[in-house]
C-alpha positions as CSV (number, residue, x, y, z in Angstrom):
1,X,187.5,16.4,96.5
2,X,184.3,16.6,95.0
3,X,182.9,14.9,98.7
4,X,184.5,17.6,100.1
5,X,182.8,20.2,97.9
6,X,179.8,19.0,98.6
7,X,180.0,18.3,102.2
8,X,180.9,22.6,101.9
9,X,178.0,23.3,100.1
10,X,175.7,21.3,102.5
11,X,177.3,23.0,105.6
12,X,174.9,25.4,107.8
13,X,176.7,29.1,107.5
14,X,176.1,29.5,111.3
15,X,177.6,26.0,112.8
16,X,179.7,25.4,110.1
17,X,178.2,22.2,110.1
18,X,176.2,19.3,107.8
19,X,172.1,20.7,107.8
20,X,170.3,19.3,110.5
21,X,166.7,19.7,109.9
22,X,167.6,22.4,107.3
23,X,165.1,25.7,106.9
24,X,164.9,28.3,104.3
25,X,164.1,31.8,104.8
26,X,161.7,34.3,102.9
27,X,165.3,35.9,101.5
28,X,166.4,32.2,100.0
29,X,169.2,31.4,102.6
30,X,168.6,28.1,104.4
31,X,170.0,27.3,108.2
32,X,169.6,24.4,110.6
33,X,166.4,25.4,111.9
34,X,167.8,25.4,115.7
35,X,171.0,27.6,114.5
36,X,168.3,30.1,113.0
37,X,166.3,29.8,116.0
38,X,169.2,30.3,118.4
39,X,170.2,33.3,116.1
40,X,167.4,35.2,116.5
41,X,166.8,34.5,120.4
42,X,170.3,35.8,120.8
43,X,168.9,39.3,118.8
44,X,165.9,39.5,120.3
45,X,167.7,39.7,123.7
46,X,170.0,42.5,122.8
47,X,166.8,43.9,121.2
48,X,168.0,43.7,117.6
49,X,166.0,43.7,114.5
50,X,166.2,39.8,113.5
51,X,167.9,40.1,110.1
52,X,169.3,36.7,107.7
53,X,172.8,35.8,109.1
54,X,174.4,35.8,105.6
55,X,172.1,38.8,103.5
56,X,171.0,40.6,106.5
57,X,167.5,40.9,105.7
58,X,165.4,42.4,108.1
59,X,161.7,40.9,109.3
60,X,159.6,43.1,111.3
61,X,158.0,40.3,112.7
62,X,159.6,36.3,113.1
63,X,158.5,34.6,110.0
64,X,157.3,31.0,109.9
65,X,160.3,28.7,109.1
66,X,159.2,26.5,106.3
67,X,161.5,22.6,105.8
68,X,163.8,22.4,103.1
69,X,162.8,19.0,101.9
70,X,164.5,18.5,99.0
71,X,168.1,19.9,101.1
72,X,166.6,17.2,104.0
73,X,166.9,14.8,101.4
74,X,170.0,15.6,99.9
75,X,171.9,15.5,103.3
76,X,170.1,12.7,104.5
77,X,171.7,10.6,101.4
78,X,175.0,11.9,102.0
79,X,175.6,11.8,105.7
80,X,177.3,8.3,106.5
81,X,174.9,4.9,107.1
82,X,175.4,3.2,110.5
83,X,177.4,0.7,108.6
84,X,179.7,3.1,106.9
85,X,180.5,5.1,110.1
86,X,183.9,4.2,112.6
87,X,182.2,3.3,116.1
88,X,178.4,3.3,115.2
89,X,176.7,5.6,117.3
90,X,179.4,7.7,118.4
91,X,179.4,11.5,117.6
92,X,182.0,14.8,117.9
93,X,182.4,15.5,121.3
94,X,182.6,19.4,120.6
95,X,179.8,19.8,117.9
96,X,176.4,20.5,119.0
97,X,174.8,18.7,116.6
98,X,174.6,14.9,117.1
99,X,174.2,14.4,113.6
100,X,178.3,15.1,113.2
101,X,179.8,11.5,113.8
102,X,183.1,10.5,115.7
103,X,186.3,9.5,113.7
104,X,188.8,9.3,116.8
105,X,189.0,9.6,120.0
106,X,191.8,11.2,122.3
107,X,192.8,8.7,125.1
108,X,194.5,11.5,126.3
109,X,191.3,14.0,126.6
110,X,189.1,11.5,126.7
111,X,186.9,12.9,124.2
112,X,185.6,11.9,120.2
113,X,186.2,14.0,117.5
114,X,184.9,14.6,113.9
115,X,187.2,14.9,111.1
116,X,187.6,18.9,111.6
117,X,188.1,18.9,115.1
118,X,191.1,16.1,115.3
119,X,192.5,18.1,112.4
120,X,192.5,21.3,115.1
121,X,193.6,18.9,118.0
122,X,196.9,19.3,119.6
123,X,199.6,17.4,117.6
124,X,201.7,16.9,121.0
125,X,202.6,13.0,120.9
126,X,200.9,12.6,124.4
127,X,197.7,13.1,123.0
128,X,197.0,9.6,121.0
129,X,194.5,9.6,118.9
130,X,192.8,6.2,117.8
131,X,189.4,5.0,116.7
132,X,186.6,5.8,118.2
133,X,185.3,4.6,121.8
134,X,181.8,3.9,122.6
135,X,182.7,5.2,126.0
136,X,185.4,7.8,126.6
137,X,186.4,6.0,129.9
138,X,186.6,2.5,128.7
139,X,190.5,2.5,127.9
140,X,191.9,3.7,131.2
141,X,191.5,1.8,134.2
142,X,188.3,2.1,137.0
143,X,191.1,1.7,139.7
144,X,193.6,3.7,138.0
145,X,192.0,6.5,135.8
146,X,195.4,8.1,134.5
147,X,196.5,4.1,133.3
148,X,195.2,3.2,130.1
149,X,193.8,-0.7,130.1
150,X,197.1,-2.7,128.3
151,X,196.1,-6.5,129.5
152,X,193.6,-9.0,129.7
153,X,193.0,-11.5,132.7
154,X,191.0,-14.6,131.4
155,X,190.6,-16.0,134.7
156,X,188.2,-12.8,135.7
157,X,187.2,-12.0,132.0
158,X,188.4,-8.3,132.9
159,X,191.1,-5.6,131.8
160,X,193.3,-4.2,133.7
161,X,196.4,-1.4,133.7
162,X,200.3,-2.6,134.4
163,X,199.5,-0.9,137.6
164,X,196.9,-3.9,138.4
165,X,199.2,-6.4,136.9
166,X,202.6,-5.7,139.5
167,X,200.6,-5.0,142.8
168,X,196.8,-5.3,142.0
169,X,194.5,-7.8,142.8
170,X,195.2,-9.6,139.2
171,X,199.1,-10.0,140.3
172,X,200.1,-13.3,140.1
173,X,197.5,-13.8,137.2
174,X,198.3,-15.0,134.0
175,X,197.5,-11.9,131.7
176,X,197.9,-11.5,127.9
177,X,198.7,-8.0,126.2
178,X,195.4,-6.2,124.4
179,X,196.1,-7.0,121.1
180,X,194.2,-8.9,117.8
181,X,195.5,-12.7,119.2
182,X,193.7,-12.1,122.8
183,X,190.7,-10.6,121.0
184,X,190.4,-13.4,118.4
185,X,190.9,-15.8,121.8
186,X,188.0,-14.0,122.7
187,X,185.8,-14.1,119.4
188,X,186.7,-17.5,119.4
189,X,184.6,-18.0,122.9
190,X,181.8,-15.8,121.6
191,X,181.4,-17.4,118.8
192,X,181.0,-20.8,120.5
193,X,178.2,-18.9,122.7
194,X,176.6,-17.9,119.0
195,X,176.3,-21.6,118.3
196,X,175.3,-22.5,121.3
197,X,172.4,-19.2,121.4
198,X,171.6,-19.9,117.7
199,X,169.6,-22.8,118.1
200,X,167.9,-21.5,120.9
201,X,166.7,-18.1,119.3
202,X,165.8,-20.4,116.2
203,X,163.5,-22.2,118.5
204,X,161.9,-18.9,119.7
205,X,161.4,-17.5,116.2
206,X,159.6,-21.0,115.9
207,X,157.6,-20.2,118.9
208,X,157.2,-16.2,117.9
209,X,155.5,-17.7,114.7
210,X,153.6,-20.5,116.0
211,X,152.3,-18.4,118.9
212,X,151.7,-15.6,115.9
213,X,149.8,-18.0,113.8
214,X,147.8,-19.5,116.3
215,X,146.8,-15.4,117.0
216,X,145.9,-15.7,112.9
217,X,143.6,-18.7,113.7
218,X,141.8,-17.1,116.4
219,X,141.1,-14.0,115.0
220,X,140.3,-15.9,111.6
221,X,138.0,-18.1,113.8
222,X,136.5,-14.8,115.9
223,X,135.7,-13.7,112.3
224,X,134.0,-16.4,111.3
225,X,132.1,-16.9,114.9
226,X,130.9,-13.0,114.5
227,X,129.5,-13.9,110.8
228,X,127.8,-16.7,112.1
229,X,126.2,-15.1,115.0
230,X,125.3,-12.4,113.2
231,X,123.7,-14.5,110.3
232,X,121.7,-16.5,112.7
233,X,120.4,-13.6,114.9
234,X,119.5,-11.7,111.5
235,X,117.5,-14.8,110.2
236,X,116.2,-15.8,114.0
237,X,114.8,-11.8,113.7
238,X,112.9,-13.0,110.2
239,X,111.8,-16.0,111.4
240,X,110.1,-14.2,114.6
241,X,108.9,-11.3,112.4
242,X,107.3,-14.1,110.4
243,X,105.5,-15.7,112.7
244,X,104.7,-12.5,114.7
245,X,102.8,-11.5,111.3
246,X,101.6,-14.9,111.1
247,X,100.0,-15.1,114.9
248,X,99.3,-11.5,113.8
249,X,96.8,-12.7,111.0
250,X,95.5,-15.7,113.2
251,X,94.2,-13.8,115.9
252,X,92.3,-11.1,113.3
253,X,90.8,-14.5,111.4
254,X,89.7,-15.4,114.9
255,X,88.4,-12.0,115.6
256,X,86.6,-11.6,112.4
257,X,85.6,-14.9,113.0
258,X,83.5,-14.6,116.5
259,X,82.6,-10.7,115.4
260,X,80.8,-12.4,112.4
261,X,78.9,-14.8,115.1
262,X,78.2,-11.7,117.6
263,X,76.8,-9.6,114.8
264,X,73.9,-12.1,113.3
265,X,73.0,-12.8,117.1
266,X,72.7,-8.8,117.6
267,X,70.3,-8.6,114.1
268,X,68.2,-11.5,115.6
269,X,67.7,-9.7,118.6
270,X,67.0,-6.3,117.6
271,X,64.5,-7.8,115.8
272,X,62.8,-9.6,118.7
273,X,63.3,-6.4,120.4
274,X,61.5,-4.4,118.0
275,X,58.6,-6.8,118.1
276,X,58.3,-6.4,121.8
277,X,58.4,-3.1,121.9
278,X,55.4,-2.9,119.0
279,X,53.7,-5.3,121.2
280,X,54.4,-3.4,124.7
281,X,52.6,-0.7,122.6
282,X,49.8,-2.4,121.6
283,X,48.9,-3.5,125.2
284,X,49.2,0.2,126.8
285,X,47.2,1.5,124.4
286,X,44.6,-1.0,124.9
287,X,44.9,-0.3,128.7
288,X,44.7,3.4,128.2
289,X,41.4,3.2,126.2
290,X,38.4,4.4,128.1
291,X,36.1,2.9,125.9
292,X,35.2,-1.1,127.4
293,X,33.7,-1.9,123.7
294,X,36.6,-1.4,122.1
295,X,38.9,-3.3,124.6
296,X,36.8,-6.2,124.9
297,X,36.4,-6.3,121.4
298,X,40.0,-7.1,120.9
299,X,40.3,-11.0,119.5
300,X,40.7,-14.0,121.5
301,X,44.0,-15.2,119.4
302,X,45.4,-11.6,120.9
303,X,43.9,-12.0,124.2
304,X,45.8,-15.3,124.6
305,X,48.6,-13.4,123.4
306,X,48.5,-10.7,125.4
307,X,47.4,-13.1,129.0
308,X,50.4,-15.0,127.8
309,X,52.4,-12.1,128.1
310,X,51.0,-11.1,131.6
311,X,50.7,-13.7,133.1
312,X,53.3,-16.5,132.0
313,X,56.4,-17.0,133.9
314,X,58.8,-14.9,132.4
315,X,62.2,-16.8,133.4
316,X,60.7,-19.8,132.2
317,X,59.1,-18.6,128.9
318,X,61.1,-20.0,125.7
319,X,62.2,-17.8,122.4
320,X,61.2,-20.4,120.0
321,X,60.6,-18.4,117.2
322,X,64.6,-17.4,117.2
323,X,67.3,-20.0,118.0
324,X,70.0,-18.2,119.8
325,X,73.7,-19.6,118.9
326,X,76.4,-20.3,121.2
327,X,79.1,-18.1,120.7
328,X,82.9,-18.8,121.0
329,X,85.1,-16.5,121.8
330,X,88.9,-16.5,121.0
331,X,91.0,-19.6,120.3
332,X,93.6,-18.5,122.7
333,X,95.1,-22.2,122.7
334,X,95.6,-22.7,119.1
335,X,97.5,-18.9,119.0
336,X,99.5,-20.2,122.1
337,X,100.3,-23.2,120.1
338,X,101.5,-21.8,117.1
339,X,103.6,-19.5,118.8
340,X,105.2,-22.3,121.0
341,X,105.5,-24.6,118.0
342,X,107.1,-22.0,115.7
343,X,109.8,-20.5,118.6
344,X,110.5,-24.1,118.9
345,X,111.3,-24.6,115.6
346,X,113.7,-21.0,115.8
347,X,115.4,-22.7,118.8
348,X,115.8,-25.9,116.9
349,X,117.0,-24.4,114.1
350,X,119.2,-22.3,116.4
351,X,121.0,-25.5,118.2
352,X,121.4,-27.3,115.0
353,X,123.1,-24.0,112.9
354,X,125.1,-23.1,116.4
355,X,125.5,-26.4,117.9
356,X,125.8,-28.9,115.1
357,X,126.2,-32.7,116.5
358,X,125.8,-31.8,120.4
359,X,123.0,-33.1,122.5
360,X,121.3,-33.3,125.5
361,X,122.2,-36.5,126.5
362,X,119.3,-38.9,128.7
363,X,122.3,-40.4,131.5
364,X,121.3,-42.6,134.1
365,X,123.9,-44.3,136.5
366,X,125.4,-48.3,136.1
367,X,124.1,-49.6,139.8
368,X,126.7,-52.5,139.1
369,X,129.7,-49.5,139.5
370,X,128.2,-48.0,142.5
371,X,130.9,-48.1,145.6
372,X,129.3,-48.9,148.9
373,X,128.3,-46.1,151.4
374,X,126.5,-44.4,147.8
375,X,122.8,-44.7,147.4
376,X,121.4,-44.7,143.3
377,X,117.6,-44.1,143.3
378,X,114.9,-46.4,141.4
379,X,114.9,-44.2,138.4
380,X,118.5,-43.8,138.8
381,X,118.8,-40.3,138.1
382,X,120.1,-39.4,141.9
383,X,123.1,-40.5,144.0
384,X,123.0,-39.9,147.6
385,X,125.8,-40.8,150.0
386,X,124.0,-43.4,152.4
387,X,125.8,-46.3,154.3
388,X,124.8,-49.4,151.8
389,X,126.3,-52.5,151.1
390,X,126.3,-54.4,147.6
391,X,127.3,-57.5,146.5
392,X,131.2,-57.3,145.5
393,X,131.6,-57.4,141.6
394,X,134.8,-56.8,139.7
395,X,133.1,-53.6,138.7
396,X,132.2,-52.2,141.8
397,X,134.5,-49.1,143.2
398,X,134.9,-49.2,147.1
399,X,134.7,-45.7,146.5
400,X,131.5,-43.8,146.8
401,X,131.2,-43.3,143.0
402,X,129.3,-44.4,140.0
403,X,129.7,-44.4,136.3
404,X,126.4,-44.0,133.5
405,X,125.7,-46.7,131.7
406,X,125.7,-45.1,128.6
407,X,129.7,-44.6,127.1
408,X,130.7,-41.6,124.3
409,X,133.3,-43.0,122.3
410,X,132.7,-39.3,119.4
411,X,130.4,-37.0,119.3
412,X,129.7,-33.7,121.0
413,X,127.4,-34.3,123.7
414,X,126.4,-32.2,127.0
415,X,124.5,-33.6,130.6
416,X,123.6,-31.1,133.5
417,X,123.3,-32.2,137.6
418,X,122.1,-30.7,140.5
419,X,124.1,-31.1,144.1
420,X,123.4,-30.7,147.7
421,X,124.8,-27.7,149.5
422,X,126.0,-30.0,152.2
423,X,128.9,-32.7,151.6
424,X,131.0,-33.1,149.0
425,X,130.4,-34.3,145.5
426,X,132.5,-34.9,142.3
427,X,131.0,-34.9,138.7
428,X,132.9,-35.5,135.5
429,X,134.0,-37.7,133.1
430,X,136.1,-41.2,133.2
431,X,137.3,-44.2,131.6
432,X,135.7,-47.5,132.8
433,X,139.2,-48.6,132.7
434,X,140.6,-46.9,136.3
435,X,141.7,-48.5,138.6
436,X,139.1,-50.0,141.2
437,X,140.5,-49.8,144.8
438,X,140.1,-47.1,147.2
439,X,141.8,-43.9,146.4
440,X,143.3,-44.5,142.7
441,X,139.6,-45.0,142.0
442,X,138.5,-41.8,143.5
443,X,137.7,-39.5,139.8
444,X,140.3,-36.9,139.5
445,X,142.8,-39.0,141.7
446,X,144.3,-40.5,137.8
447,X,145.1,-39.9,134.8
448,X,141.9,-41.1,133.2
449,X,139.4,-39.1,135.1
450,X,138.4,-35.3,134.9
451,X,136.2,-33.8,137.4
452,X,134.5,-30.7,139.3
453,X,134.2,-30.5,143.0
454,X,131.7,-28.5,145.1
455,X,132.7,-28.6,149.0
456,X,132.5,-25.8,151.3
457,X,130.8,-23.8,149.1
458,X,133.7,-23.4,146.4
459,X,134.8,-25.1,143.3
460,X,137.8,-27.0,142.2
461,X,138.8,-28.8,139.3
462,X,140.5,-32.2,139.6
463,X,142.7,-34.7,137.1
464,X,145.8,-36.9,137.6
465,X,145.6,-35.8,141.8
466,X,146.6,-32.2,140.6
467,X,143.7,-29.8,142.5
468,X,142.9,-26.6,140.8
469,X,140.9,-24.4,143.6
470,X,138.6,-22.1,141.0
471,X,138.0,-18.9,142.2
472,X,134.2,-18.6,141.2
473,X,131.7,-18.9,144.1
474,X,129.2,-21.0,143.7
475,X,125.2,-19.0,142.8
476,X,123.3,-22.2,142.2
477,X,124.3,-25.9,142.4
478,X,123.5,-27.0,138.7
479,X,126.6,-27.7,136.3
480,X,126.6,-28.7,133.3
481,X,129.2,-31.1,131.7
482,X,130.0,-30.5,128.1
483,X,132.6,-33.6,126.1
484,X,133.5,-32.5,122.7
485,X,135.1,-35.8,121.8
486,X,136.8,-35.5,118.7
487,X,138.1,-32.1,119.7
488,X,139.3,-33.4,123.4
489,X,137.8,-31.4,125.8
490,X,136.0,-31.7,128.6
491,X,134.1,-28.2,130.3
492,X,131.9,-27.2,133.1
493,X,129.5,-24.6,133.3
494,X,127.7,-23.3,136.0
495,X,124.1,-22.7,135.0
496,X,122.8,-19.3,136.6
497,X,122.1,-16.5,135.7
498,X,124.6,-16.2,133.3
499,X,125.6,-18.9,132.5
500,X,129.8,-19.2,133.6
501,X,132.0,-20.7,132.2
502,X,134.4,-22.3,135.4
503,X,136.6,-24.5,133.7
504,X,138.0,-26.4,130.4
505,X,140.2,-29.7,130.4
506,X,141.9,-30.3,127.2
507,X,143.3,-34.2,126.4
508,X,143.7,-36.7,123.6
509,X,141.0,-39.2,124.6
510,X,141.7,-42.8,123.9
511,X,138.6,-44.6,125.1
512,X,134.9,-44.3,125.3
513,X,133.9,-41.6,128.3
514,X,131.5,-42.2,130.8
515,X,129.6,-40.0,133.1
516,X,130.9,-40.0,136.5
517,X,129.6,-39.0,139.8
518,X,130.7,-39.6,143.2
519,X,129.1,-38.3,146.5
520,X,130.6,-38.3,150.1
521,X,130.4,-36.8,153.8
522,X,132.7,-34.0,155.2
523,X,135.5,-34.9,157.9
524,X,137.2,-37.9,158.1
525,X,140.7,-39.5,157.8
526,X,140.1,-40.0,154.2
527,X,139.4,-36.6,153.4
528,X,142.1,-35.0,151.1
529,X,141.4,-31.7,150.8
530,X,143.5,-29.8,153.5
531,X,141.7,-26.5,154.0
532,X,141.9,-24.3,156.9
533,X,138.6,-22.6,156.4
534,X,135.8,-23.4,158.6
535,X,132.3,-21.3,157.5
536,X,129.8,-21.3,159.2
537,X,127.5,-22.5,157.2
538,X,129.7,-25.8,156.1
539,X,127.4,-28.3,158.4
540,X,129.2,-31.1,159.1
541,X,126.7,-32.6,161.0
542,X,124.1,-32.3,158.4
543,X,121.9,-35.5,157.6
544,X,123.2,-37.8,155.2
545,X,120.0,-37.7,153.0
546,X,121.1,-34.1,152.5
547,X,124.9,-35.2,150.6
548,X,123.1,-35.9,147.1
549,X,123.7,-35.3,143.2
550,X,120.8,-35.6,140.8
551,X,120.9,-36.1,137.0
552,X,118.7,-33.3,135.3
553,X,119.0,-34.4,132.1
C-alpha cells in the first residue's frame, strides 16, 4: 500500500504517469517536462493564455522550465532495476512514456501492458494474458499469424503451430509440446555451448589484457623515449651554446691579439712618416731659398743626407732604423678545430646517451665463402658478380654469395652498403651454419637467413623463402643493416634523405650472425622472382662489372 501511495504521489497530474524528466513551475506544481511542454503547445494553438494544469496560473510569457532534481532522484530510485522488471526492456504498449515497463502481454492483441492498463483490459477469456514478450509476434506462428506457436521441432531448432504440425512442412517430425522439460532440453544444449564459449572468451580476455598491457608498455616506453630526447636535445643546446661562447671568446683573443700587432706597426710608421715629412720640408725649403750662401752652406753630413734621398734607388733603399714585424692574421684553423673537435664530442656524447652499445662495425667479406660467378675486391669491401672460379672448399656456396669474416654472437651493432642499379643483389644477415648447395644456400631461401633485395628498382624482404615485396621505391642505393642481438632483430634502413625505415625482422637468434651479401645477373632459369613488369630502364644487357655491392663501412 504504501508502494502504491507513493507510486500516486510520484505520478505526473497530466499522464497520470511515474515523472519522466520531472519540471517544476514558478507556481510550485511539477510535470514531466514533455507533458508541460505538450500542454502548452496545445494552448498556444487555440490561442489560450498558458496557465498551470492543476492551479491555473497564468504566464504572460513561457517561463524557463527548471529540473526537479531531487523528484529526478526520488523516481529514479523507485522505478524498477533491469533486474527487478518481468521481460527486461519491454514497456506498456499504450503509455507514451517508455519509462512505464510491461507486466503482460495479450497473445490475443498482441500488445504489452503496465499494471494499470491490464487492469482496464477486457476480461473476455479469449484475451490471455501472460508475461511479457520481447516481441509481440513471437508467440503466433510466421506461417500462420492467428495460431499461437504450441511445439518445438529439434530437428530444425524452430517452433511451429498444430497447423505446421498435421500438414506443414514439420509433419512427420518428431515435435515436443512448449513447455519447462523442452526448454530445460534446450538449456541443457546452451549450456554445453557456455562451456564450450567459456574458455574461448577467457582466452580473449587474456588477449584483451595482454594486447592492453603491451599498449601500457609502449606508451610507458614513448614516455620515457620523449624524456630522453628531450633531455639530450636540451643538454646538446648547452653544450653548443657553450662552445659557441667558447669559439666566441677564441676568435676576440685572436682579434685582440693581431689588432695589438697592427697597432705598434701603425705607431712605428707614423713616426717614420712624420720624419719624412719634417725632412721633405727641410729640402723644399732649401730649394726655395734664393740666397746660394745659405744653400751651399748647408753641412756635408746633410748633404749626404739629402743626395741620399735624391738620388738613391728608392725600391731598393732599406728602413733600418725601424724593423717592420710580420703580422699574422686570424688563426682560422685552430677556431675550425675547436669547433670540429667540440661538435664531435656532442655527437659522441649523443651516440653513446642515445645509442648505448651499437657501433659502426669495420666488415669485410670471408673470400673462402665466396660462391663462384662472385668477384671480392683486394680490400674486400666490394662484391661484384663476375664469372670466377675458386678452388672447392667445404665452405664455399655455389651460390653467388659471401659471408664477413667477422661473426656477432651479442651486442648492438650496425654496417651500411652501397648497390648497383643494374642486377640483383641481397644483403643481410646469416648463420654460417646454412646449408651449402645451390638454392637452400641462397640467403633468404631458409630459416637461418634474413635479407633485403634491390631488383628492378624495388625492394623486398626475404626469410625462410617467404618474399615480402615492400612498397617503398628506392631514392638512393645505400642501406643500412642494423642487428640488435640480445633483443632479436634484424632492420634495414634506407639512407636518403630521410632516412626510412623499410623493414624489421624479429627472431630468437641462436648462433653468431654474419654479414651476408650476394650479387647476381637478371634473367635466367634460376631466377625466382616471377614478375611481370618489364621497365625500361631494368637493363638486362648491362655489363657485368655494373652488378656490384660495396661495403661503406
Amino acid at each position: 500500500m504504501a508502494a502504491a501511495g507513493l507510486s500516486t504521489d510520484l505520478s505526473c497530474s497530466v499522464c497520470r504517469e511515474i515523472y519522466t524528466d520531472p519540471v517544476t513551475l514558478p507556481c510550485g506544481h511539477s510535470f514531466c517536462r514533455d507533458c508541460i511542454e505538450r500542454t502548452w503547445d496545445w494552448q498556444k494553438s487555440i490561442e489560450e493564455n498558458l496557465t498551470c494544469p492543476e492551479c491555473r496560473h497564468r504566464y504572460r510569457n513561457r517561463p524557463e522550465l527548471r529540473r526537479n532534481v531531487t523528484l529526478s532522484s526520488i523516481v529514479t530510485s523507485f522505478l524498477p532495476s533491469a533486474a527487478e522488471q518481468d521481460g527486461p526492456g519491454i514497456y506498456c504498449t499504450y503509455c507514451w512514456s517508455p519509462r512505464v515497463t510491461a507486466c503482460s502481454t495479450c497473445l490475443l492483441c498482441k500488445v504489452s501492458l503496465c499494471y494499470k492498463h491490464a487492469g482496464e483490459h477486457s476480461k473476455s477469456a479469449e484475451h490471455q494474458l501472460t508475461t511479457p514478450t520481447p516481441s509481440r509476434r513471437d508467440r503466433h506462428c510466421s506461417k500462420h499469424p492467428d495460431l499461437l506457436l504450441e511445439y518445438y521441432c529439434p530437428q530444425d531448432g524452430v517452433c511451429v503451430c498444430a497447423s505446421c504440425n498435421r500438414v506443414g512442412e514439420h509433419r512427420g517430425h518428431s515435435l515436443e509440446p512448449l513447455n519447462s522439460e523442452t526448454a530445460e532440453k534446450k538449456k541443457e544444449t546452451l549450456r554445453k555451448v557456455v562451456e564450450k564459449l567459456s574458455p574461448e572468451r577467457e582466452e580473449t580476455e587474456g588477449q584483451i589484457q595482454r594486447l592492453q598491457e603491451r599498449r601500457r608498455e609502449v606508451a610507458e616506453k614513448a614516455a620515457g623515449e620523449t624524456e630522453t630526447v628531450t633531455a639530450l636535445f636540451r643538454d646538446i643546446r648547452e653544450q653548443l651554446e657553450a662552445l659557441e661562447k667558447r669559439l666566441l671568446r677564441d676568435i676576440s683573443r685572436e682579434e685582440e691579439k693581431v689588432s695589438h700587432q697592427l697597432h705598434d706597426l701603425i705607431q712605428q710608421l707614423e713616426i717614420k712618416k712624420d720624419e719624412l715629412s719634417r725632412k721633405i720640408r727641410h729640402i723644399e725649403e732649401l730649394c726655395n731659398m734664393a740666397d746660394p750662401l745659405t744653400v751651399l752652406q748647408e753641412p756635408e753630413s746633410h748633404g749626404a743626407e739629402l743626395y741620399g734621398a735624391e738620388g738613391g734607388d728608392r725600391k731598393r733603399r732599406k728602413m733600418e732604423d725601424i724593423a717592420v714585424p710580420a703580422v699574422g692574421d686570424l688563426d682560422v684553423n685552430l677556431i675550425s678545430e675547436t669547433l670540429l673537435t667540440g661538435l664531435a664530442g656532442v655527437a659522441s656524447e649523443i651516440k653513446g646517451r642515445f645509442f648505448p652499445g651499437q657501433e659502426a662495425t669495420d666488415l669485410i667479406l670471408d673470400i673462402n665463402t665466396a660462391g663462384n660467378y662472385l668477384a671480392v675486391s683486394e680490400d674486400r669491401k666490394t662484391a661484384s658478380f663476375s664469372p670466377n672460379s675458386y678452388l672447392e672448399t667445404h665452405l664455399r656456396y655455389k651460390f653467388p654469395q659471401a659471408l664477413s669474416s667477422r661473426s656477432f654472437p651479442s651486442g648492438r651493432h650496425y654496417w651500411e652498403v652501397e648497390g648497383s642499379e643494374s642486377g640483383k643483389w641481397s644483403v643481410g644477415m646469416a648463420y654460417p651454419s646454412i646449408d651449402n648447395e645451390w638454392w637452400k644456400s641462397q640467403i633468404g631461401d631458409n630459416d637461418k637467413s634474413w635479407c633485403i633485395a634491390m631488383r628492378k628498382k624495388r625492394y623486398s624482404v626475404r626469410h625462410d623463402m617467404k618474399d615480402t615485396k615492400l612498397p617503398h621505391v628506392p631514392s638512393c642505393g645505400r642501406i643500412r643493416i642494423s642487428l640488435d642481438y640480445e633483443a632479436g632483430r634484424v632492420s634495414f634502413y634506407e639512407l636518403s634523405e630521410p632516412i626510412r625505415h623499410l623493414h624489421t625482422f624479429t627472431a630468437t637468434f641462436t648462433e653468431p650472425l654474419h654479414a651476408a651479401i650476394a650479387v647476381r645477373e637478371y634473367g635466367g632459369d634460376d631466377d625466382d622472382d616471377n614478375d611481370d613488369d618489364n621497365d625500361d630502364d631494368d637493363n638486362d644487357d648491362a655489363d657485368e662489372d655494373d652488378f656490384w655491392v660495396r661495403i661503406i663501412s
